[in-house]
C-alpha positions, -999 to 999 in steps of 0.1 A, spaced: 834 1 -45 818 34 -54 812 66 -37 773 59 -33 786 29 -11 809 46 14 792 54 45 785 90 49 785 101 85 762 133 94 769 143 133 742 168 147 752 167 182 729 153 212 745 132 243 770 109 222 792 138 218 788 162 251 812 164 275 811 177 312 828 210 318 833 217 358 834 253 356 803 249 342 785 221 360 768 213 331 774 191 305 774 205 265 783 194 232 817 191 222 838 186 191 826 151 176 839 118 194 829 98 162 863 99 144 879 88 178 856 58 177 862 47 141 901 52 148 899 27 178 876 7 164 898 3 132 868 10 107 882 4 74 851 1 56 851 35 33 835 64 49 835 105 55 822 124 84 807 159 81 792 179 104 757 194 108 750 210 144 765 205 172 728 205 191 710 187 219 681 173 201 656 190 220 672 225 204 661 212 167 634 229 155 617 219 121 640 240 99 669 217 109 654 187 103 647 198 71 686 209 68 692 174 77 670 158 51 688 183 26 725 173 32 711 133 31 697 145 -5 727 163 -13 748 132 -6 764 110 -33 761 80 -8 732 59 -1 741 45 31 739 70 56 744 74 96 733 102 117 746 111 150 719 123 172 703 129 205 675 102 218 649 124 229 637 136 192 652 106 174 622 93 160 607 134 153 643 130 126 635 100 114 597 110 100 617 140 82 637 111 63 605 87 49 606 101 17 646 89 7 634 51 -14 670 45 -24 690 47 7 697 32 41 698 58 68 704 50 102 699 72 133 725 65 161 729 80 195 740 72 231 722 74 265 758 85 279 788 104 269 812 83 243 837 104 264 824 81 293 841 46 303 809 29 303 786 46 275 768 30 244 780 51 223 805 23 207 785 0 208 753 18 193 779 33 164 793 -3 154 755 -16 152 749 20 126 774 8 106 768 -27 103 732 -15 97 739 9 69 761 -23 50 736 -47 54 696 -37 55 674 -27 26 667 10 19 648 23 46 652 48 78 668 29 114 676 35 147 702 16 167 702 17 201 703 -8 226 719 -39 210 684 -39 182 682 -24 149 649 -9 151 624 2 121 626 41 129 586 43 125 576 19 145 601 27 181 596 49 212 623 58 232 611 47 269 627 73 297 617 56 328 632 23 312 664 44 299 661 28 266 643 23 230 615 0 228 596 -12 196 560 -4 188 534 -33 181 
């Protein structure tokens, strides 16, 4: 296997990786849960985390999705998953059409992966077997579906993603 197969890992923040402070009474983003969920999940498929931001996706502005698109450039790999917050999802994955030769997957949570009962495990294991398996192209996985990134809305009354016709 070479380096251009292992999976590289980009984390950018958004609600897979908050955490609820009390003193606070708020919840914000905390150091990355991904390792955490490889390490119990016993991923042994090659692969190397890095981290981007540590932003709720409604902070990024255009310069850090172009940041984003840089680092998946500068990267040797082409299969790639980035962590990041549902609500401007699919605004990240428009900044990411132009990459012909690699899969990139988008992967978030609609609760905490510090939570008992969040996605976020779930959602993960679906990025990775994404980024082994599909053709070149830019993915979201949420929701138990691997969704063209282009062609998804994520649905707030409904709590969940939802393919366009």
């Amino acid at each position: 296997m070479t380096s251009s197969d292992e999976i590289v890992i980009f984390t950018t923040g958004g609600t897979i990786d908050k955490a609820y402070f009390d003193a606070l009474s708020a919840y914000q983003i905390a150091d990355s849960m991904i390792p955490q969920l490889l390490e119990t999940a016993r991923v042994q498929y090659p692969h190397r985390i890095e981290q981007i931001f540590r932003k709720d996706s409604l902070e990024l502005t255009d310069a850090d999705r172009a940041e984003i698109a840089s680092f998946v450039a500068g990267s040797g790999s082409r299969r790639i998953i980035i962590t990041h917050g549902t609500d401007t999802m699919t605004e990240t994955a428009k900044s990411l059409a132009g990459f012909a030769d690699k899969v990139i997957v988008l992967v978030g949570a609609l609760a905490p992966a510090r939570f008992n009962e969040s996605d976020a495990a779930f959602n993960l294991g679906m990025a990775f077997a994404t980024a082994q398996s599909a053709p070149p192209g830019v993915y979201i996985t949420m929701n138990g579906t691997v969704f063209d990134a282009f062609k998804v809305i994520k649905d707030r009354e409904r709590g969940a993603f939802v393919a366009l016709n």
